[in-house]
N, C-alpha and C positions, 0 to 999 in steps of 0.2 A: 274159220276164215273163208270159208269157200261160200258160205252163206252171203256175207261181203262183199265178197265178188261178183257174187250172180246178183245180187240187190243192188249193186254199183251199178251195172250193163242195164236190168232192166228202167232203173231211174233214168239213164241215161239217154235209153229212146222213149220213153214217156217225157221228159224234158224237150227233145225234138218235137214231139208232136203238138206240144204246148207252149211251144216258144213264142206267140203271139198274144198268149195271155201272161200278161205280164205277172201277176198278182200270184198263181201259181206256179209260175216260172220259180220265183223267186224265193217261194216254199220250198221247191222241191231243190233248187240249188244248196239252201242250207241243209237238207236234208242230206243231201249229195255227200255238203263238205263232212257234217258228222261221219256217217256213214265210213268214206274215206279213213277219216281220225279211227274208226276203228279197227279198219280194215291193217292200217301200217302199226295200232298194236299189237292185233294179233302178230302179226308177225314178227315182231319185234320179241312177242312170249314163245313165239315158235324156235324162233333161233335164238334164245335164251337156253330154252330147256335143248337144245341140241349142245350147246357148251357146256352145259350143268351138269344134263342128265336130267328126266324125269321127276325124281326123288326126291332130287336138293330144290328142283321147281317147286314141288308141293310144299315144300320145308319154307319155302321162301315164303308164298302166299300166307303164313299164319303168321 
């Protein structure tokens, strides 16, 4: 998740410094929203396995 987050931040001032070019703007915004979408599943697996436990997490994924 923390990959995510640091990917989030740095998209974030590269989209500032390209805010004039529209055409990469507009990459990098979708890029963004992915990004995001995966950033709020991890978490969402993070405090999964904190209700679960580890264990029943992995048990889950198969």
């Amino acid at each position: 998740m923390q990959i995510s987050i640091d990917g989030i931040a740095l998209l974030r001032k590269c989209m500032a410094e390209v805010c004039e070019d529209v055409t990469t703007y507009d990459i990098m915004k979708e890029y963004l929203k992915d990004e995001e979408e995966d950033m709020y599943w991890s978490e969402g697996q993070l405090a999964l396995i904190e209700k679960i436990g580890y264990q029943n997490w992995l048990i889950k994924q198969m």
